[in-house]
N, C-alpha and C positions, 0 to 999 in steps of 0.2 A: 504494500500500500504506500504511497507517495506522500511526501511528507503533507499535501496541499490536501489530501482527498481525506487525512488522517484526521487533520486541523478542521475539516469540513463537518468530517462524523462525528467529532468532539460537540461541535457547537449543538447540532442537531441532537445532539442526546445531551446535552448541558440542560438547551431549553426547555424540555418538559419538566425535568428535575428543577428548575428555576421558579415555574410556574407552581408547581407543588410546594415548594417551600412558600411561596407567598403567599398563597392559598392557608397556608398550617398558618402564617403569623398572622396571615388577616382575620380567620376564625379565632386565634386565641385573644385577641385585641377586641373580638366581640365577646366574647364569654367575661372577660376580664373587666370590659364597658357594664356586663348585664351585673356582675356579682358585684360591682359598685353601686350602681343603680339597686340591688335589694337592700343592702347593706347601709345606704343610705335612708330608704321606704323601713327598713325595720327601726330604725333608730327615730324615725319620725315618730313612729306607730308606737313604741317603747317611752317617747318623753310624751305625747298625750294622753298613753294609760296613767301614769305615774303623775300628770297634772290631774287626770279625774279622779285617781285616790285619793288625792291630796286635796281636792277640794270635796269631797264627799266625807271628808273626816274634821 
């Protein structure tokens, strides 16, 4: 194989594995968006219990 046609097959099979990995970071950047977003809604929901017991007392 020629060193041009090697360089060629390299790329060609770089790019799907390229696209995969972007794929893995861009899913984990959503996951990571959503478990902030609950974690944020839980904390909300946690200090307006804790203002209703506190005023119910």
């Amino acid at each position: 194989m020629s060193k041009s046609a090697k360089t060629k097959a390299e790329k060609m099979f770089a790019s799907p594995q390229d696209k995969g990995n972007q794929i893995a970071i861009e899913k984990e950047k959503r996951q990571q968006d959503r478990a902030e977003h609950q974690a944020m809604l839980r904390g909300l929901r946690l200090a307006k219990e804790a203002a209703e017991k506190k005023a119910a007392e």
